[in-house]
ChimeraX commands (.cxc) that place a marker at each C-alpha (Angstrom):
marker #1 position 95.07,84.48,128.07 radius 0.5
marker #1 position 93.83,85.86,124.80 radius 0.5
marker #1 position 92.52,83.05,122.74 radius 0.5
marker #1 position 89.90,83.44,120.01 radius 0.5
marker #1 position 88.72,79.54,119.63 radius 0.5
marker #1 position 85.11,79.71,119.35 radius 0.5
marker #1 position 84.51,83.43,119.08 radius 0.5
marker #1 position 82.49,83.73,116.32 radius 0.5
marker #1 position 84.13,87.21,113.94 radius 0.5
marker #1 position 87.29,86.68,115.04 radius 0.5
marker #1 position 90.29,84.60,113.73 radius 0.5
marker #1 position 90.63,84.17,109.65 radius 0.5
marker #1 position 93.19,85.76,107.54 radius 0.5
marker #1 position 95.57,88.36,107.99 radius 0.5
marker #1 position 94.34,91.61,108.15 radius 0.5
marker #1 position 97.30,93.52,109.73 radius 0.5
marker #1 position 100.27,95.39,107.02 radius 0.5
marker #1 position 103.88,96.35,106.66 radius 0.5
marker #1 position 105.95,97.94,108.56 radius 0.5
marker #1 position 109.03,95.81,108.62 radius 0.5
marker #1 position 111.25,96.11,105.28 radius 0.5
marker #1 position 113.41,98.55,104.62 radius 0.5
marker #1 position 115.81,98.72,101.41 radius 0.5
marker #1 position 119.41,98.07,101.82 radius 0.5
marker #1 position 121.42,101.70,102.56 radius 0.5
marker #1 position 118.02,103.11,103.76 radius 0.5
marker #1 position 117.79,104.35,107.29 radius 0.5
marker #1 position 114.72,105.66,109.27 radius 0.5
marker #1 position 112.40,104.02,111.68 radius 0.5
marker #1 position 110.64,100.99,110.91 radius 0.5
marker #1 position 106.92,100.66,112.14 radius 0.5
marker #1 position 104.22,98.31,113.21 radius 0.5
marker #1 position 100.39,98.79,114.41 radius 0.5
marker #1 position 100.02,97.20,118.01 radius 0.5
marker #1 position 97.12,94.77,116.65 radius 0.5
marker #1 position 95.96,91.23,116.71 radius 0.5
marker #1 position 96.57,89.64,113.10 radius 0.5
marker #1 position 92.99,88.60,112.93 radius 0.5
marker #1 position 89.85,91.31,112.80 radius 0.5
marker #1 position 90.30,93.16,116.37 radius 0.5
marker #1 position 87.41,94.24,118.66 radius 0.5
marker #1 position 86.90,97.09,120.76 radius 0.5
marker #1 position 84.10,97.67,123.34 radius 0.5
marker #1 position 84.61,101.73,122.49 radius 0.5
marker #1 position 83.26,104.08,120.48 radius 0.5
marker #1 position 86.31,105.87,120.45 radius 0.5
marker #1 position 89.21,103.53,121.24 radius 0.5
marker #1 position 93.01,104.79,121.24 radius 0.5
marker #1 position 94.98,102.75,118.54 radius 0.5
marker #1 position 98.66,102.08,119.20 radius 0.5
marker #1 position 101.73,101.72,116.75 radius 0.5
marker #1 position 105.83,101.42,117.67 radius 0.5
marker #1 position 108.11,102.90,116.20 radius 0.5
marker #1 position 111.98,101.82,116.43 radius 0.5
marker #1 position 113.41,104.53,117.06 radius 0.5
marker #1 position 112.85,108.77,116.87 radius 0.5
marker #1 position 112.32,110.88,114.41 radius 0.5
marker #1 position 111.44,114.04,113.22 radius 0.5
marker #1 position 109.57,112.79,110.12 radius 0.5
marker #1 position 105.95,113.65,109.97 radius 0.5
marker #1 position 103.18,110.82,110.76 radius 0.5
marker #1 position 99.94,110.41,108.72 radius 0.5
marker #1 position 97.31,108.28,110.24 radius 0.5
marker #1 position 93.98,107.17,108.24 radius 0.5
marker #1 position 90.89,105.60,109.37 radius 0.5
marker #1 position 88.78,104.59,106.94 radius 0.5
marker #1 position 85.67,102.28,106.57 radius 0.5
marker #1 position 84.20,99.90,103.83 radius 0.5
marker #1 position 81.05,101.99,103.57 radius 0.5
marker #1 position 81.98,105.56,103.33 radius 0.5
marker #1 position 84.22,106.86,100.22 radius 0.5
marker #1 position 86.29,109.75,101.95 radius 0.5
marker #1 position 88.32,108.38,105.02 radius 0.5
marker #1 position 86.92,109.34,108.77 radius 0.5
marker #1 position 89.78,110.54,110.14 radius 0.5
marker #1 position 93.46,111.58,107.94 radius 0.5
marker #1 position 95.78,113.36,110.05 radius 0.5
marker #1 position 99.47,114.56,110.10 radius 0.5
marker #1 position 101.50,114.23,112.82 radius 0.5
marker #1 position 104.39,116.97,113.16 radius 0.5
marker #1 position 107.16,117.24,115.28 radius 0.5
marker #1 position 109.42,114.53,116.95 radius 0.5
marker #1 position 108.15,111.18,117.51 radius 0.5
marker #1 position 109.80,109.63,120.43 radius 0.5
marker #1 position 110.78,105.70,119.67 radius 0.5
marker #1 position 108.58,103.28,121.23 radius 0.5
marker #1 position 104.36,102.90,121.54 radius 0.5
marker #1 position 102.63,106.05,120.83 radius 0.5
marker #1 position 98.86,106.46,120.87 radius 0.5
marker #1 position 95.76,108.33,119.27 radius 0.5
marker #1 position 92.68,108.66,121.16 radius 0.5
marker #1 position 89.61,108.91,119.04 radius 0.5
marker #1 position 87.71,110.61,121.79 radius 0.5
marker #1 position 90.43,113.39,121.25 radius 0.5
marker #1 position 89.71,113.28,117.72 radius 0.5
marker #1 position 86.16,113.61,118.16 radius 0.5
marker #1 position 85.48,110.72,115.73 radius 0.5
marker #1 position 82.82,107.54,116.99 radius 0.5
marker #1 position 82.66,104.61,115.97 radius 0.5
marker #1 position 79.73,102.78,114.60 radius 0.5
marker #1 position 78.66,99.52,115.63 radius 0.5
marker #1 position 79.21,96.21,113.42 radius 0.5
marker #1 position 81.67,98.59,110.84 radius 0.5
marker #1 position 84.51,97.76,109.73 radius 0.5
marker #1 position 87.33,100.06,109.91 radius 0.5
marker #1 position 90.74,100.07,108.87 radius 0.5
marker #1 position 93.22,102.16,109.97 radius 0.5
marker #1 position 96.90,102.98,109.29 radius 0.5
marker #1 position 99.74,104.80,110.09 radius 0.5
marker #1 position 102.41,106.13,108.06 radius 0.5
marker #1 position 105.70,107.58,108.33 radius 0.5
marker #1 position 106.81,110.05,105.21 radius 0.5
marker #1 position 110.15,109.49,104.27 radius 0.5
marker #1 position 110.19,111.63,101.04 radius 0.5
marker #1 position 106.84,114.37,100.07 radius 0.5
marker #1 position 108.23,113.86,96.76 radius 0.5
marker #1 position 108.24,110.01,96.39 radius 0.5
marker #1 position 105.32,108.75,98.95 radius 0.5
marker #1 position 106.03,105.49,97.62 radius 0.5
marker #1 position 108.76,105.28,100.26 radius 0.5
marker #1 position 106.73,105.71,103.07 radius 0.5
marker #1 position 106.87,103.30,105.71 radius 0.5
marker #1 position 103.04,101.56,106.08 radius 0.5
marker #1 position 101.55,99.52,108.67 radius 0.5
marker #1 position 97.83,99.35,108.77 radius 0.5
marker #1 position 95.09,96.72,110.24 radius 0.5
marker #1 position 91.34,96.51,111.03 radius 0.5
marker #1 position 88.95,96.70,113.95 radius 0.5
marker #1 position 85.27,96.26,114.61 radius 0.5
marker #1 position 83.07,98.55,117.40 radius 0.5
marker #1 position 81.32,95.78,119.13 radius 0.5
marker #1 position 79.67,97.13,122.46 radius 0.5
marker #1 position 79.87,94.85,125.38 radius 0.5
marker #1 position 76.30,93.19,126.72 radius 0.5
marker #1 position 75.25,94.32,129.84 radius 0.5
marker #1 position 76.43,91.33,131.89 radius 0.5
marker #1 position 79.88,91.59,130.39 radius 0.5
marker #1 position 80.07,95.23,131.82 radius 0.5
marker #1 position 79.14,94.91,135.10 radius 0.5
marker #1 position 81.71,91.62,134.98 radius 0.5
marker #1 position 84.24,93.90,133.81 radius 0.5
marker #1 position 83.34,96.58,136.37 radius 0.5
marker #1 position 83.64,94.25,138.88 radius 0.5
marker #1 position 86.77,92.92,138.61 radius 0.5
marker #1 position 89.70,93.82,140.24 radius 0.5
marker #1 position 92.41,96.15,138.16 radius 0.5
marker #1 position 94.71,93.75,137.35 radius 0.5
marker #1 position 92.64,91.27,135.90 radius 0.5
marker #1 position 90.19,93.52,133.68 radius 0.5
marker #1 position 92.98,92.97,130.99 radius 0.5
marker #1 position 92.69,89.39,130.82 radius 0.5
marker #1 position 89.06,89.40,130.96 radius 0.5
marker #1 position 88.70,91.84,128.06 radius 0.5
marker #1 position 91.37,89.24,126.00 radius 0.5
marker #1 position 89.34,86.04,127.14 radius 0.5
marker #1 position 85.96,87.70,125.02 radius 0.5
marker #1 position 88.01,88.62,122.36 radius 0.5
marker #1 position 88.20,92.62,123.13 radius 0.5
marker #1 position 92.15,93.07,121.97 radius 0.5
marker #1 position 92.03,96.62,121.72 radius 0.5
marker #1 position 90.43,97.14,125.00 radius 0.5
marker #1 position 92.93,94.80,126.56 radius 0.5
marker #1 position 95.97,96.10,125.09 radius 0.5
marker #1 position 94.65,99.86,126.34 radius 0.5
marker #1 position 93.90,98.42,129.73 radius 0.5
marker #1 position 97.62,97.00,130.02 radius 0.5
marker #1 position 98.97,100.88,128.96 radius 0.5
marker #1 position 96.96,102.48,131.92 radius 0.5
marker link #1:1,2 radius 0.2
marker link #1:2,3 radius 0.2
marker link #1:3,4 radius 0.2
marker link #1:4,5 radius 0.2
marker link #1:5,6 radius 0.2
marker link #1:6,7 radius 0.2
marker link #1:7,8 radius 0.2
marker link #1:8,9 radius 0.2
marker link #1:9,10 radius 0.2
marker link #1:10,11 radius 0.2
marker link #1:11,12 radius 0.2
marker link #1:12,13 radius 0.2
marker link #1:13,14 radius 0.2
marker link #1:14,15 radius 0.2
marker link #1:15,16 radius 0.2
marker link #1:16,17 radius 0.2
marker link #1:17,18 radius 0.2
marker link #1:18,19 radius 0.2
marker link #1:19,20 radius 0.2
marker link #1:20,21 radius 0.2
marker link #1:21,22 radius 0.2
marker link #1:22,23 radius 0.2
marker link #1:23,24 radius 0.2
marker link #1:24,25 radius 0.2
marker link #1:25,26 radius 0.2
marker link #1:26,27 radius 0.2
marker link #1:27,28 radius 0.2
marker link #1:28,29 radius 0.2
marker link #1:29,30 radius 0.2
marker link #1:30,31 radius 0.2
marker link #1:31,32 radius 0.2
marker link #1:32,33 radius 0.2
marker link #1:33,34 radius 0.2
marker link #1:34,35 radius 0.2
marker link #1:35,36 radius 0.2
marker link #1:36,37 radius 0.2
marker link #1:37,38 radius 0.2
marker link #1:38,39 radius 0.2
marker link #1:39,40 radius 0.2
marker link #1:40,41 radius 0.2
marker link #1:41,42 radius 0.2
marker link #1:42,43 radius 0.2
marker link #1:43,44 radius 0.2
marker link #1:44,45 radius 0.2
marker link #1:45,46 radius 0.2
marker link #1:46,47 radius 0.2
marker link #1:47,48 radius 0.2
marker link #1:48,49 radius 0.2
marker link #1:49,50 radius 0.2
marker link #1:50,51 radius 0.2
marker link #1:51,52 radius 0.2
marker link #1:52,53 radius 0.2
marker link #1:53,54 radius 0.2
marker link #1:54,55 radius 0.2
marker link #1:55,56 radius 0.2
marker link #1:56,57 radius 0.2
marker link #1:57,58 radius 0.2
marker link #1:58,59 radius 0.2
marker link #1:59,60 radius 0.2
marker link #1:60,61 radius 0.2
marker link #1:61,62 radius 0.2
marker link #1:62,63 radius 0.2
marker link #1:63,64 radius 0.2
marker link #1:64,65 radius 0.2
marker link #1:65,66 radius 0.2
marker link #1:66,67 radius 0.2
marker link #1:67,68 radius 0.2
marker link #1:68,69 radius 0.2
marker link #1:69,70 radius 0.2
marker link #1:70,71 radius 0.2
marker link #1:71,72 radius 0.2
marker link #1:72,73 radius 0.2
marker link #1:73,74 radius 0.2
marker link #1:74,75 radius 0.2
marker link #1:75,76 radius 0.2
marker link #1:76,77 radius 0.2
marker link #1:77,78 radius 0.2
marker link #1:78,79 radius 0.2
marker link #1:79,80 radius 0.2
marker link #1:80,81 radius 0.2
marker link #1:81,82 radius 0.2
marker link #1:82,83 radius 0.2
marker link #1:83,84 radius 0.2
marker link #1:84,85 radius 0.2
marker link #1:85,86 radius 0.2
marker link #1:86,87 radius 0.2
marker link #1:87,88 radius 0.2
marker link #1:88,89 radius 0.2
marker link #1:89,90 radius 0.2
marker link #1:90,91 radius 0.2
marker link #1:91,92 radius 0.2
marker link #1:92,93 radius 0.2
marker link #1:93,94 radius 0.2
marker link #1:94,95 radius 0.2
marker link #1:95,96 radius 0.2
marker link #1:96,97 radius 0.2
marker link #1:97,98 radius 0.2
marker link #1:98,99 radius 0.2
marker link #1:99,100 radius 0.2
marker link #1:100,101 radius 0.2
marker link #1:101,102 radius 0.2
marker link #1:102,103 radius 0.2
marker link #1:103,104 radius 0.2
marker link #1:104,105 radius 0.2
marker link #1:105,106 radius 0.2
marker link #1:106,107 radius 0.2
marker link #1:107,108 radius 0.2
marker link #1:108,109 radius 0.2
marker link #1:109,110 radius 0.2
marker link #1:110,111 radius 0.2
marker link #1:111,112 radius 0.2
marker link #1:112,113 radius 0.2
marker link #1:113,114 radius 0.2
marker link #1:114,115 radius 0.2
marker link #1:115,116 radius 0.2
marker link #1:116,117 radius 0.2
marker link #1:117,118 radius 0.2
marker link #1:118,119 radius 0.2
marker link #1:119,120 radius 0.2
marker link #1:120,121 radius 0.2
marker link #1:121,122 radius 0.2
marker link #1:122,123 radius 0.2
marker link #1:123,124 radius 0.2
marker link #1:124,125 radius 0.2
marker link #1:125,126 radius 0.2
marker link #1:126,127 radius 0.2
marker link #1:127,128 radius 0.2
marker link #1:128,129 radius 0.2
marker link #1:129,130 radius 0.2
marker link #1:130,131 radius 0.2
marker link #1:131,132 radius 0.2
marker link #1:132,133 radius 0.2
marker link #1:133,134 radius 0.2
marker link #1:134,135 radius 0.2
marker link #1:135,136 radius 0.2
marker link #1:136,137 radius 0.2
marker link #1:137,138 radius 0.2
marker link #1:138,139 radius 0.2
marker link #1:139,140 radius 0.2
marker link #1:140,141 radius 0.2
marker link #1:141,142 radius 0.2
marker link #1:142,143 radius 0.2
marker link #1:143,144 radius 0.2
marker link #1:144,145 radius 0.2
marker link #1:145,146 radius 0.2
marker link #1:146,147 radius 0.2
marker link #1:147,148 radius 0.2
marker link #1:148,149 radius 0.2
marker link #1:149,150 radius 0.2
marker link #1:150,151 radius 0.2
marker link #1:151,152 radius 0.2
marker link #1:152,153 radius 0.2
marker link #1:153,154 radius 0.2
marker link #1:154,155 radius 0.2
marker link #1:155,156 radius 0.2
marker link #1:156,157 radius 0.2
marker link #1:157,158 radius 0.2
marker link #1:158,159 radius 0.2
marker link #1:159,160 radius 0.2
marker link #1:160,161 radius 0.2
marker link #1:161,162 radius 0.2
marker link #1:162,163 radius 0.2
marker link #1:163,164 radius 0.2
marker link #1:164,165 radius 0.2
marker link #1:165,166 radius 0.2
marker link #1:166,167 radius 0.2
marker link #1:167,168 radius 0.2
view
């Protein structure tokens, strides 16, 4: 069960974008970021964010991580080649980017439907926070059977880490 009641940083508006609309005649995948709609945690450094996309395409990807502190963005990458449809992942740790505790970041993916006319592209974005795990919590975690790490991440409020554990 992932419930945020009583977690103090999480819940409050919206911070997750896009992705849905598309204009009448227009064809192309739509797109969403796997995220909670409220400010997501992750125990990681370098978590592995997750979008969906409806179906394949060829179109090139462009993925930003950004955070409210620095002016240039951490991480802006294109993705070439053919996206298959479904959940596809980054790993920071791939990307060689860390996280800092406490930060907000945002981060957002992007599929470009025209170079010429970027206002087409389809946008989904949303926000997480680094937020290392106590001690306790870890050796909890560790402790606990597979199957049920997933729930126990939710239950403290660790979406990210939950989601990822529920991929493996």
């Amino acid at each position: 069960v992932y419930g945020i009641e009583g977690i103090t940083g999480l819940g409050g508006p919206s911070v997750r974008t896009g992705g849905f609309v598309r204009s009448i005649g227009e064809v192309g995948p739509s797109l969403e970021v796997l995220s909670p709609e409220h400010m997501g945690w992750t125990s990681r450094a370098a978590p592995t964010l997750y979008w969906r996309l409806s179906e394949s395409t060829n179109l090139p990807l462009e993925l930003v991580i950004s955070d409210d502190v620095s002016p240039e963005p951490l991480l802006e990458t294109r993705l070439e080649g053919i996206h298959v449809a479904g959940i596809r992942g980054l790993s920071l740790t791939d990307r060689g980017l860390a996280l800092q505790p406490g930060v907000t970041y945002r981060w957002s993916v992007s599929v470009v439907m025209d170079e010429e006319r970027r206002s087409r592209d389809r946008f989904a974005g949303s926000a997480l926070v680094y937020r290392p795990v106590s001690a306790p919590a870890a050796a909890d975690l560790a402790a606990a059977p597979l199957a049920e790490r997933a729930h126990r991440l939710a239950a403290q409020g660790y979406w990210y880490d939950a989601f990822d554990q529920l991929t493996l």
